[in-house]
C-alpha positions in Angstrom: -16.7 20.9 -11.3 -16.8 17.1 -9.9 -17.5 14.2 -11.9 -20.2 12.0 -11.0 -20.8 8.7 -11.9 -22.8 5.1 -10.6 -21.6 2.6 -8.8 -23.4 -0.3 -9.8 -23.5 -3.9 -6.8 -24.8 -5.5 -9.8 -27.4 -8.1 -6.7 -29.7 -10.2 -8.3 -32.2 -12.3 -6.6 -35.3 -14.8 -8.2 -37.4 -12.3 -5.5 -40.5 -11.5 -7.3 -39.3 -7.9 -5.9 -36.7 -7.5 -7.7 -36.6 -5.8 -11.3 -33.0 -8.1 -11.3 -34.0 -11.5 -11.3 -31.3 -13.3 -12.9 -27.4 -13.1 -14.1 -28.6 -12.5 -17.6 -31.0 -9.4 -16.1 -28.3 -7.8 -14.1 -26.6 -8.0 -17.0 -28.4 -6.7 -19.9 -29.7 -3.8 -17.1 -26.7 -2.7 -16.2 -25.7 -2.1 -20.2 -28.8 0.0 -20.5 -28.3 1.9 -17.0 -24.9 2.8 -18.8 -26.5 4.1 -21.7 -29.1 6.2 -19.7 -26.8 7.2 -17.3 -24.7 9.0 -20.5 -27.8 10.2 -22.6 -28.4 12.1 -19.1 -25.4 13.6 -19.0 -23.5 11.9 -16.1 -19.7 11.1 -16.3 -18.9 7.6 -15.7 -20.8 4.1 -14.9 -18.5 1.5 -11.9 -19.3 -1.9 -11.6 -18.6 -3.6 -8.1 -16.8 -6.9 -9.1 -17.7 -10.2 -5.9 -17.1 -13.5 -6.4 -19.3 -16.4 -5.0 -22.2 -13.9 -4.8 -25.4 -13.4 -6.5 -23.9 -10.1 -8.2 -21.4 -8.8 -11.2 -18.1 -11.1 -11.0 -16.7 -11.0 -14.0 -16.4 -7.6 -15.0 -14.3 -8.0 -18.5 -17.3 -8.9 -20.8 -19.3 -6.3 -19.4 -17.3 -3.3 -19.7 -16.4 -4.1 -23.1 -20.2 -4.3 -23.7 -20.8 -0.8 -22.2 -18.0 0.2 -24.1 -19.4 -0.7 -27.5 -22.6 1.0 -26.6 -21.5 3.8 -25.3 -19.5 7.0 -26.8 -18.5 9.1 -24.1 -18.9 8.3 -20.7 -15.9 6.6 -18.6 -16.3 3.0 -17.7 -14.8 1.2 -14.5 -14.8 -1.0 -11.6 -14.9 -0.7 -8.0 -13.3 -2.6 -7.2 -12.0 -6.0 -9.0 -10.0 -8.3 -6.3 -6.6 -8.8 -6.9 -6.0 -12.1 -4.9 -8.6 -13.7 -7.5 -6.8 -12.5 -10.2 -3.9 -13.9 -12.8 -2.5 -10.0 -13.4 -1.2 -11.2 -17.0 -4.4 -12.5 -18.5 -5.9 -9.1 -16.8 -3.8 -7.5 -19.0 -5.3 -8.8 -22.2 -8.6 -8.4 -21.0 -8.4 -5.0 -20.0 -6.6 -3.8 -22.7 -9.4 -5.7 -25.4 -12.0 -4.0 -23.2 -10.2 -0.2 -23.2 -9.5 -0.4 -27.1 -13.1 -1.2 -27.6 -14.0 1.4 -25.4 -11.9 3.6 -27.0 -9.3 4.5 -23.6 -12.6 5.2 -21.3 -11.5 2.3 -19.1 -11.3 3.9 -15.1 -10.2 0.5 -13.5 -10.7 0.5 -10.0 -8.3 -2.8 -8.4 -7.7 -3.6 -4.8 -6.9 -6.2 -2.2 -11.0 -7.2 -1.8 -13.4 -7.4 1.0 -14.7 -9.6 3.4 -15.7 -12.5 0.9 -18.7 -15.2 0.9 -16.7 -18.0 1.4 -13.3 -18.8 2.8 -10.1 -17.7 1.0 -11.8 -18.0 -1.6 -9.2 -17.1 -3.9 -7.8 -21.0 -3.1 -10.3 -22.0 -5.2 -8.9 -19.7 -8.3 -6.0 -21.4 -8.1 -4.2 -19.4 -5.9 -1.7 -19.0 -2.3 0.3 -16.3 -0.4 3.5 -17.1 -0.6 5.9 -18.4 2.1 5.3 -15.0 5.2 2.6 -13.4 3.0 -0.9 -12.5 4.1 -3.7 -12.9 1.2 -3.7 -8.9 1.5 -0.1 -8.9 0.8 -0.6 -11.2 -2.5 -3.1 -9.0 -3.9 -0.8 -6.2 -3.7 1.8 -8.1 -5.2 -0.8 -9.2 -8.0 -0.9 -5.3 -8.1 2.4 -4.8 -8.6 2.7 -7.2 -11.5 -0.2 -6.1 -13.6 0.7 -2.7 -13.0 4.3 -3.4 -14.2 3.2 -5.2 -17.4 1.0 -2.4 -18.2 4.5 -0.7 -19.3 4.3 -2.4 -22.7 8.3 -3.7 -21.9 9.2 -7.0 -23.9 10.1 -9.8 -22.0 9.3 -13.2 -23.1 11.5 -14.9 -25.2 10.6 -15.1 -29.1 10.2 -19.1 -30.6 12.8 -19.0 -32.9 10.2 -20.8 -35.3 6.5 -19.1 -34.5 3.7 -19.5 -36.2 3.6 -15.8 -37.5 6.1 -13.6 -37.8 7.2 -11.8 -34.3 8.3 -7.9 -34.1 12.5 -8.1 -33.1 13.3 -8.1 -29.5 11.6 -10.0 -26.5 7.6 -10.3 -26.9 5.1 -8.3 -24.7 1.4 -9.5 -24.2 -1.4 -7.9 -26.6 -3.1 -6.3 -26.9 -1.8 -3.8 -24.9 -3.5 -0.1 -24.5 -1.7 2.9 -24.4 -2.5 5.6 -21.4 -4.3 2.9 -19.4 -1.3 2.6 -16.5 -2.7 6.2 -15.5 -6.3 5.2 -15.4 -5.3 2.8 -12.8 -7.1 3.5 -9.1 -6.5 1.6 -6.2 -9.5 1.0 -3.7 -7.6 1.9 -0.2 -9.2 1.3 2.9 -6.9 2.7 5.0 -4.2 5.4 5.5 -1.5 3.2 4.8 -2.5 1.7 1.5 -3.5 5.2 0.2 -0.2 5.9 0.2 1.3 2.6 -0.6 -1.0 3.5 -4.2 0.3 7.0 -4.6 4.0 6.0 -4.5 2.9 3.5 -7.4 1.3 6.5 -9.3 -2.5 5.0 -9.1 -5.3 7.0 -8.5 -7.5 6.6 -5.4 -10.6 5.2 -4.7 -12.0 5.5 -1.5 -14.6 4.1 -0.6 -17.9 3.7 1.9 -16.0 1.7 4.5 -12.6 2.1 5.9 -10.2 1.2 8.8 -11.3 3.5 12.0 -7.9 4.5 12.9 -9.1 8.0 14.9 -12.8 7.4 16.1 -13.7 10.4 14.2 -16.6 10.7 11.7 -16.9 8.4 8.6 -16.0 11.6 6.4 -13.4 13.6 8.4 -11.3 10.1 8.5 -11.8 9.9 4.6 -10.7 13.4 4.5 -7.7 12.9 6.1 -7.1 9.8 3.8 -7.3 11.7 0.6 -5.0 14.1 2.1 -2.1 11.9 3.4 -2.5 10.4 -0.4 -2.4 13.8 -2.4 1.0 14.4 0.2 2.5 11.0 -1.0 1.8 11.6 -4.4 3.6 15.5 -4.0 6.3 13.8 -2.8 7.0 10.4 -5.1 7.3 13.1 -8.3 4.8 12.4 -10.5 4.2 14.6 -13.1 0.6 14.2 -13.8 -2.4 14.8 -10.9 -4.1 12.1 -10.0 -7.7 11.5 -9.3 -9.8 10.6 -6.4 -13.2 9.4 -6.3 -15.7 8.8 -3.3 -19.1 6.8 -3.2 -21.9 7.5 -1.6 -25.7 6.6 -1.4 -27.4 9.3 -2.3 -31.4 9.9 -2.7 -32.8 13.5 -3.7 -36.7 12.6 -2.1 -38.6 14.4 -5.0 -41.6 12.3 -5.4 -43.7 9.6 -3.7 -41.2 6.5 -4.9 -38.2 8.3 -3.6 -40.0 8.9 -0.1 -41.6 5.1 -0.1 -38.3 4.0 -0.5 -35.5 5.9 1.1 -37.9 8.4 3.4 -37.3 6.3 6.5 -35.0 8.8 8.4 -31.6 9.8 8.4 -28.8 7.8 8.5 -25.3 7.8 10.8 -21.9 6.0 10.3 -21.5 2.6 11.7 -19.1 1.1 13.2 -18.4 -3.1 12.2 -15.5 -5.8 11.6 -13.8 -6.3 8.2 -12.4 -9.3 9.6 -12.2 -10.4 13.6 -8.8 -8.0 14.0 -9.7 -4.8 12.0 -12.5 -2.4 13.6 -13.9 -0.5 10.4 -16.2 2.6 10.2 -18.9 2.2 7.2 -20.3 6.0 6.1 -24.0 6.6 5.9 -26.1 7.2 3.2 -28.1 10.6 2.5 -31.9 11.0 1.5 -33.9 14.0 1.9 -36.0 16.6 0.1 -33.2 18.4 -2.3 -32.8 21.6 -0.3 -31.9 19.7 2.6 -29.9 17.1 1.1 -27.8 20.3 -0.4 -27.0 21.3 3.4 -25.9 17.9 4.6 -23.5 17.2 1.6 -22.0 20.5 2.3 -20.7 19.0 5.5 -19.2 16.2 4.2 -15.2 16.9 3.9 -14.9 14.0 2.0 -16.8 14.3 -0.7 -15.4 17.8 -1.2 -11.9 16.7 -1.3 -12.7 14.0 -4.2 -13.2 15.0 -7.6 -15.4 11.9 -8.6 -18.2 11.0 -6.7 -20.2 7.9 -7.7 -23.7 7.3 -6.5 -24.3 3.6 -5.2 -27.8 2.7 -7.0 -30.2 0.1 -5.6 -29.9 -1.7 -8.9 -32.6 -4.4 -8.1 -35.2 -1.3 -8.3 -34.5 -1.2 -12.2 -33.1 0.8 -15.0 -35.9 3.3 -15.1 -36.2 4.0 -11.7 -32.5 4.1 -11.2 -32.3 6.6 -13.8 -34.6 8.9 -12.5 -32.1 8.2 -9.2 -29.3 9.8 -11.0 -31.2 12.6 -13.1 -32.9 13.9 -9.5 -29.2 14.3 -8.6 -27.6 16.4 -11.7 -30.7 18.2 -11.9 -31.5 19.3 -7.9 -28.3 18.8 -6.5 -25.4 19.2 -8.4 -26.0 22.9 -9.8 -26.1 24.0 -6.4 -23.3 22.1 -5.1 -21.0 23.5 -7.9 -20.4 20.6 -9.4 -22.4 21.4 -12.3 
C-alpha cells in the first residue's frame, strides 16, 4: 500500500488559458481540488509554498480552509521556506490550522529554492548571522520551530496579566499535540536527509536534487531515501518515519490527456540550483496506462517512498485535474500495488 496525494504549484496567470486567473481562483480551486481529490478516494492534498511569485505563498489560511472542508484526507505543504519564516509565529499558525483540521496537518519545511528575487528573505525581515549561509539560517529557523513544537514553557509569566496564566513559565498557543512527528523536511541532498533524520522529521524528497553520482534522477533518490532510513536506524527513534516522492504523472486515457501530455517521453535533466551546485531534475511520465505501469516499475524511487504525490497542472482546472488523479487510482495504482 502507498499513499498518494497532489502536489499543488498553486501558478496563476490573467492568460485567457488559464482556468487560474487570479489569487482569489487559485485559491478557492485549490479548496475544491482538496475536496475532490478526497471524495475520490486519494490520501493527502500538498501545497507548494513561493514567495514573490504568481502562485500559493501563504499557506496557513489555506490549509486551515481545506481543513474545515475536508474530513479525512491529510493536508500539507511542500515545501514552506524556512529563511522567510519567524519559526514562533509558525507555531501558532500551524497549530490553529492542525486543530482545525483535526491533526491531518503533513507539514512539509525546508531551506527553499532558487527564489524570484534576491535574498529575498531580506525583505521579511531577516539575515544569516555572523559565518552563516541563508541555507544555514533556514535550518536554524528549523531547529527553533521544531524545538517549540515540544510544548516546554519558557517565557516568563507578567506577574500582573490580563487573564489568569497556568503556574510555571508560558508556552505559545495554541499548541497541537502529535504534530512534531508530522514534521517532514524537503532534502535535496544526501547530507540534509540525514541532517532531518537525526532531528526525527520525515522526508520529503523531491523532483530535483544535488547530482552527487551522475547516475539516473531515481537511483540517486534511491540512494537518498536509503542513507536517511540508515540515519534514522541509527539516532533511536522509536517511531518509523515516512517518506514521500513527487512526480508528474499522466495516465493518457482519452483525447485531453494525449492533447496535452502526449508529446513524447520525457528524461532527467541536468541544471543549476544556484551558480556552485549542479542539480539533476527527474522527468515526468505520460503514456497509455499499460505502459505507464512498466515505466513506474523501474523507478527505485518511487518504490522506496511510501507517499507519492502527483504534481497537477493546476491552471488546467479542478475538473480536469480531478479526472488527473482518478485516471491514476483507477488504471494505475491497483496494478502497481498500491491499491
Amino acid at each position: 500500500m502507498k499513499k498518494i496525494g497532489f502536489l499543488s504549484f498553486g501558478h496563476w496567470t490573467p492568460s485567457p488559458q488559464s482556468q487560474a486567473r487570479s489569487a482569489a481562483d487559485v485559491l478557492l480551486q485549490s479548496i475544491d481540488l482538496a475536496v475532490a481529490a478526497e471524495e475520490l478516494g486519494a490520501d493527502g492534498a500538498y501545497f507548494r509554498v513561493h514567495h514573490f511569485a504568481r502562485q500559493l505563498a501563504s499557506p496557513f489560511p489555506l490549509l486551515a480552509a481545506v481543513g474545515a472542508k475536508t474530513s479525512r484526507i491529510e493536508i500539507g505543504t511542500a515545501v514552506i521556506d524556512m529563511r522567510y519564516e519567524n519559526p514562533l509565529y509558525m507555531i501558532e499558525d500551524a497549530g490553529a490550522a492542525d486543530l482545525i483540521a483535526r491533526g491531518r496537518l503533513q507539514l512539509g519545511i525546508s531551506r527553499g529554492s532558487p527564489e524570484q528575487v534576491i535574498d529575498g528573505w531580506r525583505y521579511f525581515g531577516y539575515q544569516p548571522g555572523e559565518g552563516e549561509t541563508d541555507a544555514d539560517m533556514g535550518r536554524r529557523h528549523a531547529e527553533i520551530f521544531l524545538d517549540m513544537l515540544r510544548g516546554q514553557g519558557f517565557a516568563q509569566p507578567n506577574p500582573r496579566p490580563m487573564f489568569p496564566n497556568p503556574p510555571g513559565l508560558l508556552r505559545l498557543e495554541p499548541l497541537s499535540e502529535g504534530l512534531r512527528e508530522r514534521i517532514w523536511w524537503g532534502a535535496g541532498s544526501n547530507a540534509t536527509a540525514v541532517w532531518a533524520a537525526k532531528l526525527g522529521m520525515n522526508l520529503q524528497s523531491s523532483t530535483l536534487k544535488s547530482d552527487e553520482t551522475g547516475e539516473a534522477f531515481h537511483i540517486q533518490q534511491a540512494a537518498q531515501i536509503r542513507a536517511y532510513r540508515a540515519a534514522w536506524k541509527e539516532a533511536g527513534h522509536t517511531r518509523e518515519p515516512r517518506v514521500s516522492v513527487s512526480r508528474s504523472i499522466f495516465a493518457l486515457v482519452d483525447d485531453r490527456d494525449r492533447a496535452y501530455f502526449g508529446n513524447g517521453q520525457e528524461e532527467d535533466q541536468i541544471g543549476f540550483i544556484d551558480e556552485r551546485t549542479r542539480a539533476i531534475f527527474g522527468r515526468g511520465y505520460a503514456a497509455e496506462p499499460d505502459k505507464l505501469i512498466e515505466q513506474l516499475k523501474t523507478d527505485e524511487a518511487i518504490a522506496e517512498a511510501d507517499t507519492l504525490l502527483l504534481t497537477v497542472p493546476n491552471q488546467l482546472g479542478v475538473a480536469y485535474n480531478a479526472h488527473v488523479i482518478e485516471s491514476i487510482l483507477t488504471h494505475v495504482a491497483p496494478a502497481m500495488g498500491w491499491r
